[in-house]
N, C-alpha and C positions, 0 to 999 in steps of 0.2 A: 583508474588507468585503462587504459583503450586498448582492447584484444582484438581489433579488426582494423577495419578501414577508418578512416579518418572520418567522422560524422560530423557537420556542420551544428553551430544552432540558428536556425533559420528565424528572418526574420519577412516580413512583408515584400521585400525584396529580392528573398532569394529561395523561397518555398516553392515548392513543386503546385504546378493545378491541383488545386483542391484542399491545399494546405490551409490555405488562409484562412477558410474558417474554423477549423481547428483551434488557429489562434486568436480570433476573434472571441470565440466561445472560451478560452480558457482567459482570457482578458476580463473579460463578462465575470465570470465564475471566481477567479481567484485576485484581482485587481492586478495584474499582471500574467504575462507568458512565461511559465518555467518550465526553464530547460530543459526538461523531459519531455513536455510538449512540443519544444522547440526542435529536438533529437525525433523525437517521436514525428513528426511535419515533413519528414525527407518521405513518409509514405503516409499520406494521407489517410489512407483506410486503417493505419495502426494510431493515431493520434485521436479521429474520431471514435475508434470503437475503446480507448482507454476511457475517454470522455464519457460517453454513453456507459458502458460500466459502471465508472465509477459515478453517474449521476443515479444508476439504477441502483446500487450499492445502498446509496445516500436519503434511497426513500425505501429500504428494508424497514421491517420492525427493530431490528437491532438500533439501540440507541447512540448518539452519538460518540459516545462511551467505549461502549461494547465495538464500535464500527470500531475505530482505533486501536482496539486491542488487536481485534484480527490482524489489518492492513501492517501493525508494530510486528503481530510476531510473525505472518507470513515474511516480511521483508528482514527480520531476523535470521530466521529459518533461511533464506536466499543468499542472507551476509549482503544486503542491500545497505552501502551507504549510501547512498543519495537518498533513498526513501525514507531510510530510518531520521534525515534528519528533516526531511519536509515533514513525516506525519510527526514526529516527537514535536516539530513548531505545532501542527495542527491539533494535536492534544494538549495542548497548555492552552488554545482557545475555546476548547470543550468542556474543559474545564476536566481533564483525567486528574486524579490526585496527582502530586507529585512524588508518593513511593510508589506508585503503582507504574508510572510512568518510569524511573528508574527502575522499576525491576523489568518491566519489558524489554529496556536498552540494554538490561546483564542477561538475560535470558532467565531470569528466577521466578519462582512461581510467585503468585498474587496472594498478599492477604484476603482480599475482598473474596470468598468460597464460588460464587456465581460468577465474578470474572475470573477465574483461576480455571475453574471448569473449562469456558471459554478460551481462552489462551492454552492449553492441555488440549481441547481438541483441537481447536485449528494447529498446534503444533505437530499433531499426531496424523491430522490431515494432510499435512504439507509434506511432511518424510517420508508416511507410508502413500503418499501420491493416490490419495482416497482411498484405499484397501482398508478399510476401517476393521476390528475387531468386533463385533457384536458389544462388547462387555463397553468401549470405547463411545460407541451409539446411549448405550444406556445410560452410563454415567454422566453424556450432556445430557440425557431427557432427564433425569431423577436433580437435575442443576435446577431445572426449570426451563428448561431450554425446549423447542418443538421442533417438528420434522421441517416444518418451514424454516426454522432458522439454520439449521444442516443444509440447506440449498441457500439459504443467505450468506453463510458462511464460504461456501463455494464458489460464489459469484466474489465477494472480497477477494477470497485468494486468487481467482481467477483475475482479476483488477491488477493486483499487486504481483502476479508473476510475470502477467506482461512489460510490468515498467520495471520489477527486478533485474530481468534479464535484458529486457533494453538496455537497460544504464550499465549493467556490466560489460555488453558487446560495445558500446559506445562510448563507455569510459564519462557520463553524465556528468560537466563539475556540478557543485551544488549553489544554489543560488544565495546572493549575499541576505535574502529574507531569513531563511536556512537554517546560515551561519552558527547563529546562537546553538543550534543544536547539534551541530556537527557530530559525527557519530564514525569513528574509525576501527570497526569490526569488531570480534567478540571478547578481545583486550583481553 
């Protein structure tokens, strides 16, 4: 539902200068324009820098796996439907288990101990707005996890707050790709 002004989703025709490649590149990228991108196009420089993030994101150490758990539970953590249902489609092509994928959509911790770590801190990162605890820092490194991956992690949610909040001032529907995953809040 739309808490502001009325946002288009722009197409070749109706994007502002600059937009177009935006679309172009997420065409490239994902075999189509979604709506995020298309919402996100009314300002060019927020379309491309999601883009660029999230291509920056995309070539972290973090595997394609672990990428997803972040982007799930940040956009959890946000009460993002629109993203919850484009990444939960994007984790069924990564091939996430699928309880592990279901518990990210309940908010429940992970069997998997190294992806639970992972999901526990970015959860802990996203609420306390990176004021980490020390003991919080520790327990992703004793995961396995490194200080590299603490700023990879950051860069995700940084990814994923931009399009959270996009989509909630914008009211983003979700693309019929999507559908299947539909995802209507923390039920």
């Amino acid at each position: 539902m739309s808490t502001g002004p009325d946002f288009p989703l722009h197409d070749h025709d109706s994007v502002p200068d600059g937009g177009a490649q935006a679309l172009d590149n997420a065409q490239k990228a994902f075999g189509f324009a979604p709506n995020l991108i298309r919402v996100l196009a009314e300002a060019p420089a927020a379309a491309n820098a999601y883009l660029a993030v999230g291509g920056q994101f995309e070539e972290s150490s973090l595997s394609p796996v672990e990428q997803q758990v972040v982007l799930l539970t940040t956009s959890f953590e946000n009460g993002c439907d629109y993203c919850m249902a484009a990444h939960s489609t994007v984790a069924t092509m990564v091939d996430v288990p699928d309880e592990t994928l279901e518990a990210l959509r309940a908010g429940h911790p992970l069997a998997d101990e190294k992806l639970e770590a992972l999901r526990a801190f970015t959860t802990t990162a996203v609420r306390q707005r990176g004021h980490m605890d020390p003991d919080d820092l520790r327990s992703f490194l004793d995961a396995g996890y490194t200080r590299r991956n603490i700023l990879e992690v950051i860069t995700g949610i940084a990814m994923k707050t931009l399009s959270n909040y996009s989509n909630h001032i914008a009211g983003t529907p979700v693309d019929e790709q999507f559908e299947a995953q539909r995802w209507n809040g923390r039920g």
